[in-house]
C-alpha positions as CSV (number, residue, x, y, z in Angstrom):
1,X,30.0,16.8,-4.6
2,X,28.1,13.9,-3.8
3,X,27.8,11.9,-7.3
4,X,23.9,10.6,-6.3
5,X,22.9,14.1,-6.2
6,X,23.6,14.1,-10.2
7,X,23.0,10.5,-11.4
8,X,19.7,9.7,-12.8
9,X,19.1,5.7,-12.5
10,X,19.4,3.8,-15.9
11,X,16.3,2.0,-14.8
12,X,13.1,3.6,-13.2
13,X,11.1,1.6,-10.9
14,X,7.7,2.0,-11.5
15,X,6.6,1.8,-8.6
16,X,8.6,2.6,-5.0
17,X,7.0,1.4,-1.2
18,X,8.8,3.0,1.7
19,X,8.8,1.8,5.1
20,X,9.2,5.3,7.1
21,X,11.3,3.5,10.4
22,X,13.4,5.1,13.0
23,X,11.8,8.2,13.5
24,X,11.6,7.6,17.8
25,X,14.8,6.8,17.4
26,X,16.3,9.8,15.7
27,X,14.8,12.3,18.3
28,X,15.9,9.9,21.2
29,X,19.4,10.5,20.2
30,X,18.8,14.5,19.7
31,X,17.3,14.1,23.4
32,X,13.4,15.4,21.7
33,X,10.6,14.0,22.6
34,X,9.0,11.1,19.8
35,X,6.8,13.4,17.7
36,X,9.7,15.6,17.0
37,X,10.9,12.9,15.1
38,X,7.8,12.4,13.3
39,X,7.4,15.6,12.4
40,X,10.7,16.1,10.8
41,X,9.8,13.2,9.4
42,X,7.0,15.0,6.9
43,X,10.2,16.8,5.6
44,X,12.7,13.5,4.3
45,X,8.0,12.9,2.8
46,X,8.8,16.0,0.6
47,X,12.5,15.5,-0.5
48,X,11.0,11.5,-1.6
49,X,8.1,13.2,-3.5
50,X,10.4,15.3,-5.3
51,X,12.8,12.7,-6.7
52,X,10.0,10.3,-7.5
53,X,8.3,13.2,-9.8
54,X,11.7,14.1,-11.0
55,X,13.2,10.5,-12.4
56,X,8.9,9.2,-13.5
57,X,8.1,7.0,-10.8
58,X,4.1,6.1,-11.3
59,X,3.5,5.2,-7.9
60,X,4.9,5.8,-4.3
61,X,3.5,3.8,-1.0
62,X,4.3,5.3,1.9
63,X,4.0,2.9,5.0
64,X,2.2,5.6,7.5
65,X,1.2,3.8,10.4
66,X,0.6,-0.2,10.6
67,X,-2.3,-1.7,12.5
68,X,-0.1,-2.9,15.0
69,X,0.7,0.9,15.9
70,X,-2.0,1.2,18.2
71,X,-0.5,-0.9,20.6
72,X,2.2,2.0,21.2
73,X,2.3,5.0,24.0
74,X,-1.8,6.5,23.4
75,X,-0.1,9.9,24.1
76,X,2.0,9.0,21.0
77,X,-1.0,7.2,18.9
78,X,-2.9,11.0,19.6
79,X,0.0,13.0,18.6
80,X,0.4,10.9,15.5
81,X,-3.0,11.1,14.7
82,X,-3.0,14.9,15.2
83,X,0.3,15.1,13.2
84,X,-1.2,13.2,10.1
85,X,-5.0,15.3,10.2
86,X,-2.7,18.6,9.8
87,X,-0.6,17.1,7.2
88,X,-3.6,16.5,5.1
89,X,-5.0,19.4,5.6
90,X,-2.0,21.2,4.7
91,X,-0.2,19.1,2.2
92,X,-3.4,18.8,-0.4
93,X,-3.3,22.1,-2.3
94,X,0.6,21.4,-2.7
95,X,0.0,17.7,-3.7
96,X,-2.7,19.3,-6.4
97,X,0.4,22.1,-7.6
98,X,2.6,19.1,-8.1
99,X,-0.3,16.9,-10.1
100,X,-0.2,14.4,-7.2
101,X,-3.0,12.0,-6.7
102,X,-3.2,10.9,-3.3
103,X,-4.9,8.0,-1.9
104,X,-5.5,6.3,1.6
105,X,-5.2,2.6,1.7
106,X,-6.1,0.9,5.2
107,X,-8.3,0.3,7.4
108,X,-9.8,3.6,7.7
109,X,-13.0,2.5,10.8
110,X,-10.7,2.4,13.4
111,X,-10.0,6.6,12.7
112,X,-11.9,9.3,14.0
113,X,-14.6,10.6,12.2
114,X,-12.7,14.1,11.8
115,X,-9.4,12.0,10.1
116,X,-11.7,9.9,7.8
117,X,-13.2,13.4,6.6
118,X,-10.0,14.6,6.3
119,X,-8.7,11.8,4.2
120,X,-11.9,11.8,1.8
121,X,-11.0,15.2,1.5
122,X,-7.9,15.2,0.4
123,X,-8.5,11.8,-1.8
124,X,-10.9,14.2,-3.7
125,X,-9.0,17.3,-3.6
126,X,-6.1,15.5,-5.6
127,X,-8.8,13.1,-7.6
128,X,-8.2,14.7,-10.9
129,X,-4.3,14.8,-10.8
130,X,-2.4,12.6,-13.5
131,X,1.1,12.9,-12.6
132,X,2.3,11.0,-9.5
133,X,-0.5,8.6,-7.6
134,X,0.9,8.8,-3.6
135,X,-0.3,6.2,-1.9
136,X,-0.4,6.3,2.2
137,X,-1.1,3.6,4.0
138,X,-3.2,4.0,7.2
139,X,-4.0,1.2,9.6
140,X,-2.8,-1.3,7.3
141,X,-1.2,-4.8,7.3
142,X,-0.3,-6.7,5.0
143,X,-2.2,-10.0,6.3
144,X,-5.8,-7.2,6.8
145,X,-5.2,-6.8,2.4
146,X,-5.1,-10.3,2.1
147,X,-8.0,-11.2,4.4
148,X,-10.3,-8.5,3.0
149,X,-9.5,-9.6,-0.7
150,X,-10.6,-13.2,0.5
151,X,-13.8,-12.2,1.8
152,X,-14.8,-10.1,-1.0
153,X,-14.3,-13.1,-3.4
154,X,-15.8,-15.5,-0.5
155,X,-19.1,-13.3,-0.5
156,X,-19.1,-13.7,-4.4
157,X,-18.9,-17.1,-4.3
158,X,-22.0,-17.5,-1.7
159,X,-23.9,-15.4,-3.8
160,X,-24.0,-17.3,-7.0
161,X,-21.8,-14.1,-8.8
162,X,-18.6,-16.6,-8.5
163,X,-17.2,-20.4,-9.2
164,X,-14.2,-21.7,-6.9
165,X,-12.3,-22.6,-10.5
166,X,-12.6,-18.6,-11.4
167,X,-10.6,-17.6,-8.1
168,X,-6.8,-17.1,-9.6
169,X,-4.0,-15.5,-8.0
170,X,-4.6,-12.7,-10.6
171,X,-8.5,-12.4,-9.2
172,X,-7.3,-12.2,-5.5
173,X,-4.4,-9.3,-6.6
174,X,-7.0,-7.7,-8.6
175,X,-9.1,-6.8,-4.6
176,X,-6.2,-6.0,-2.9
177,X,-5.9,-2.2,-1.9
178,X,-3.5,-1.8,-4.6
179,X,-5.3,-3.8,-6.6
180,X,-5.2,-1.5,-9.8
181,X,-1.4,-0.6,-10.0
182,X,1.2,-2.4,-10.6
183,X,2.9,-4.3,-8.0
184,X,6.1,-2.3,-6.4
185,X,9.3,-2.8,-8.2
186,X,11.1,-1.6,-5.2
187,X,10.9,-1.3,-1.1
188,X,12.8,0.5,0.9
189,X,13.2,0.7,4.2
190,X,15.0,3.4,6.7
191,X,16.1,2.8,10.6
192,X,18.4,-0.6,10.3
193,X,15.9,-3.1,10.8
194,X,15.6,-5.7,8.2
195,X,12.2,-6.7,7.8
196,X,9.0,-5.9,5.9
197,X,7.0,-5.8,9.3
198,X,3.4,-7.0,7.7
199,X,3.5,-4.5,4.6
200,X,2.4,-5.6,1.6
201,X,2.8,-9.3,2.0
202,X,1.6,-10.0,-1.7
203,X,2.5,-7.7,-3.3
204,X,6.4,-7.5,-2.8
205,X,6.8,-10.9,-4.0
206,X,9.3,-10.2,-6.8
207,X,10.1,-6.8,-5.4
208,X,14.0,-5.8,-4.4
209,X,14.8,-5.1,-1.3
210,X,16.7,-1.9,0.0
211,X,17.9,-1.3,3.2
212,X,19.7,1.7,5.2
213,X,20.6,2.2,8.4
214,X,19.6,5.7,8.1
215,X,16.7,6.9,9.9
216,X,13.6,8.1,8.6
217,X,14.2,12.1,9.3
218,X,17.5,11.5,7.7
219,X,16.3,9.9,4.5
220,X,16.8,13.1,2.2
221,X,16.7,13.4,-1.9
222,X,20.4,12.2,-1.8
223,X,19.6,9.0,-0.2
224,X,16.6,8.5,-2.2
225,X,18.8,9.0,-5.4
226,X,21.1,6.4,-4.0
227,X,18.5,3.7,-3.5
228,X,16.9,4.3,-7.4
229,X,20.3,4.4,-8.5
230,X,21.3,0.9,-6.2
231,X,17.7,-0.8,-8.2
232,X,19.3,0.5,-11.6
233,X,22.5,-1.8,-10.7
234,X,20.4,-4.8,-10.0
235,X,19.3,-7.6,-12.3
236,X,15.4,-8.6,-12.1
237,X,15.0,-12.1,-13.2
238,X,11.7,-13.2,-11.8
239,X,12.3,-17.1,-11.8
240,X,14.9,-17.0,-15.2
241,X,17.8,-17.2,-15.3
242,X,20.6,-14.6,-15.6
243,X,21.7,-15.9,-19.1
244,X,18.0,-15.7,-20.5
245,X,17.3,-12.4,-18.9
246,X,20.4,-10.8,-21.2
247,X,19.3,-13.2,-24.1
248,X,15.9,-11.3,-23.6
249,X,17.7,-8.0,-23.6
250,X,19.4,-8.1,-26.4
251,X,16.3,-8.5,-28.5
């Protein structure tokens, strides 16, 4: 038996931002066409849910589809588009069994009006739930967050509401999308590639890094076990050092 599918990390990440990556890939190699792989990628979605309710993660980004994702195939941007309209019309009544909040981060103008419906739909189908907040992001980048936080503090300032002194890194975090949780402990991403390809730029400053070669379709509760329990194994020391992080510990 494989030991990850018992072991229950010694230290829970708070929160957990997945980049979803190799999806293409994985039906390439089983000779399906792209959306296949997207599709079966809804599937390793569940299985992630499930062991972040499990082991008490508060908060789970999901890297959906980037704003540079509209410069693929526009057979594959419609099918994708399709794809993520029936998944939120079909996942929202299970997201509400499971006391999942679900919210959209993004640019959302860039979407149909039928999937921006769809979206505020499901955001207030799920509204009341306290248990996990599922966070998808939706034509986002990482530089759009920052930009959009810098205009909303620059059209303070030109109105009079706002001093250039009162502008902190803490003010700026505070109008990110994500501004109200807490910043994610760690990212993971599937497919091989070792980047963070324009996700969350601020945010994972102090985040760990986790990455497998394993594509997206493939990422299963198993592997997600294996990540939390790879975080667990790892010291956080944010600019200390190692000796005054266990000094701190044993306090």
């Amino acid at each position: 038996m494989d030991k990850y599918k018992t072991a229950a990390p010694a230290v829970v990440p708070r929160h957990v931002a997945i980049i979803m990556d190799g999806n293409n890939r994985w039906a390439k190699k089983r000779l399906l066409p792209g959306i296949a792989g997207h599709k079966a990628g809804v599937d390793a979605v569940r299985a992630t849910i499930e062991v972040c309710v499990e082991v008490g993660v508060e908060v789970l980004t999901l890297f959906a589809f980037s704003s540079e994702n509209w410069q693929r195939p526009a057979t594959e941007v419609s099918a994708l588009m399709e794809l993520f309209l029936t998944a939120l019309r079909r996942e929202a009544r299970r997201l509400c069994e499971n006391g999942i909040c679900l919210r959209i981060i993004g640019d959302r103008s860039r979407f149909s009006p039928e999937l921006q419906d769809a979206m505020r739909e499901a955001e207030l189908q799920t509204a009341g739930q306290t248990g996990l907040l599922l966070q998808v992001a939706a034509n986002y980048g990482g530089q759009w967050d920052i930009a959009q936080a810098a205009q909303r503090l620059a059209r303070e300032v030109q109105a009079g509401q706002l001093q250039l002194d009162d502008i902190t890194p803490q003010l700026l975090q505070s109008c990110l999308s994500t501004g109200d949780q807490p910043p994610p402990d760690l990212c993971i991403r599937t497919g091989g590639d070792r980047r963070i390809s324009n996700f969350l730029l601020w945010q994972l400053a102090y985040a760990e890094l986790y990455f497998t070669d394993q594509y997206w379709p493939d990422f299963r509760q198993d592997a997600m076990r294996r990540a939390l329990v790879d975080f667990a194994s790892r010291q956080r020391r944010f600019g200390k050092t190692s000796e005054q992080v266990e000094a701190e510990a044993r306090t």
